[in-house]
C-alpha beads as a LAMMPS data file, in Angstrom:
LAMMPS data file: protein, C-alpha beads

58 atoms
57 bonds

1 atom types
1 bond types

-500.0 500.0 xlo xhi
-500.0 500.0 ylo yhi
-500.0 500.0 zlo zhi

Masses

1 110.0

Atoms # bond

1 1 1 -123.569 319.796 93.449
2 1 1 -126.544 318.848 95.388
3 1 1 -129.296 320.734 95.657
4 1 1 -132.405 320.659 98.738
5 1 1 -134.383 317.485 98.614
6 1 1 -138.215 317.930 98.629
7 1 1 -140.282 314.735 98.980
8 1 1 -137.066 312.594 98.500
9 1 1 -137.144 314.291 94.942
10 1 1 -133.484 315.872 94.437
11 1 1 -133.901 318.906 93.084
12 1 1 -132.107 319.900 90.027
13 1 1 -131.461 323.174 88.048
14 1 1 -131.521 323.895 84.050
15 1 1 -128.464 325.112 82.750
16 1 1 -127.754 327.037 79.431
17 1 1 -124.961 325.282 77.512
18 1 1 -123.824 327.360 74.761
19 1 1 -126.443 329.201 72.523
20 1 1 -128.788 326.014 71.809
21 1 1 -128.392 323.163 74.626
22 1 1 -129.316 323.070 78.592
23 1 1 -128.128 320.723 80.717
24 1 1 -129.713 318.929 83.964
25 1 1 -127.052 316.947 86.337
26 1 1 -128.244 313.338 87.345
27 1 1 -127.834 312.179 90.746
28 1 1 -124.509 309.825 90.757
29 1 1 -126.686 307.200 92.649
30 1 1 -129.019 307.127 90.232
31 1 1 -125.970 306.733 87.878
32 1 1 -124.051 304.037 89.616
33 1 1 -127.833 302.295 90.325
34 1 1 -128.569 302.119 86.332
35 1 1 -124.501 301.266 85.459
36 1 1 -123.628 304.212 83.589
37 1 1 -120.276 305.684 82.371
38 1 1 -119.320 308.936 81.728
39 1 1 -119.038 309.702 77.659
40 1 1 -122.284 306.494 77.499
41 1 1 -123.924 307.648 74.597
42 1 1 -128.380 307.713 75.493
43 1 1 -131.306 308.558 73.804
44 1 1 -133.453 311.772 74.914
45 1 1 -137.165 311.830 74.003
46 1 1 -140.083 313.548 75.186
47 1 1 -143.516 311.974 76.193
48 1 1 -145.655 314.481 76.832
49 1 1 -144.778 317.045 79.245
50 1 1 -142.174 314.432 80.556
51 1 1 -138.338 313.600 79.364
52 1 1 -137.285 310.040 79.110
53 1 1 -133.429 309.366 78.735
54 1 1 -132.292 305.488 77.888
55 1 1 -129.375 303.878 77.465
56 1 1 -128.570 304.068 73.489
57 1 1 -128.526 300.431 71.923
58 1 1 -126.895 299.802 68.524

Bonds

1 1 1 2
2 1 2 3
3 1 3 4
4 1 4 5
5 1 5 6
6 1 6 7
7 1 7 8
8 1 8 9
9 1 9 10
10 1 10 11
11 1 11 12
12 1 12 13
13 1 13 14
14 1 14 15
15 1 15 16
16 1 16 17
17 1 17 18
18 1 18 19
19 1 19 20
20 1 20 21
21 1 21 22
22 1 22 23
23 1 23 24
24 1 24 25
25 1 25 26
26 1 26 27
27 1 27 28
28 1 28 29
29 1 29 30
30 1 30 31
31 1 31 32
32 1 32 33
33 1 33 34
34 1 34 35
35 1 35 36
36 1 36 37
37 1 37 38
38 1 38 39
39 1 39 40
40 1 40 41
41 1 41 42
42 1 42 43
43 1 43 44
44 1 44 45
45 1 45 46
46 1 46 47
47 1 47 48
48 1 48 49
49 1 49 50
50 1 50 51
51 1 51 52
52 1 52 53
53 1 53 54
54 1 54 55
55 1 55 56
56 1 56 57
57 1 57 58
């Protein structure tokens, strides 16, 4: 579900998951671009008031 672009930034929405997870849908381009799979395990951190997600390596 796309949402309006601003400054070819797609625009996404936060989504409550349950009682303690939220959930942010990533563009498919960006997906396919970066060779992802659906079920890929990644790693989630925060650096400052930005979120960095990476593929998880063993």
């Amino acid at each position: 579900m796309a949402l309006s672009k601003t400054a070819s930034q797609p625009i996404r929405k936060i989504t409550k998951v349950g009682g303690a997870s939220y959930s942010v849908t990533i563009p498919k381009d960006i997906v396919r671009a970066l060779g992802w799979r659906e079920h890929q395990k990644v790693v989630v951190t925060q650096r400052g008031q930005k979120i960095t997600i990476e593929d998880w390596k063993e």
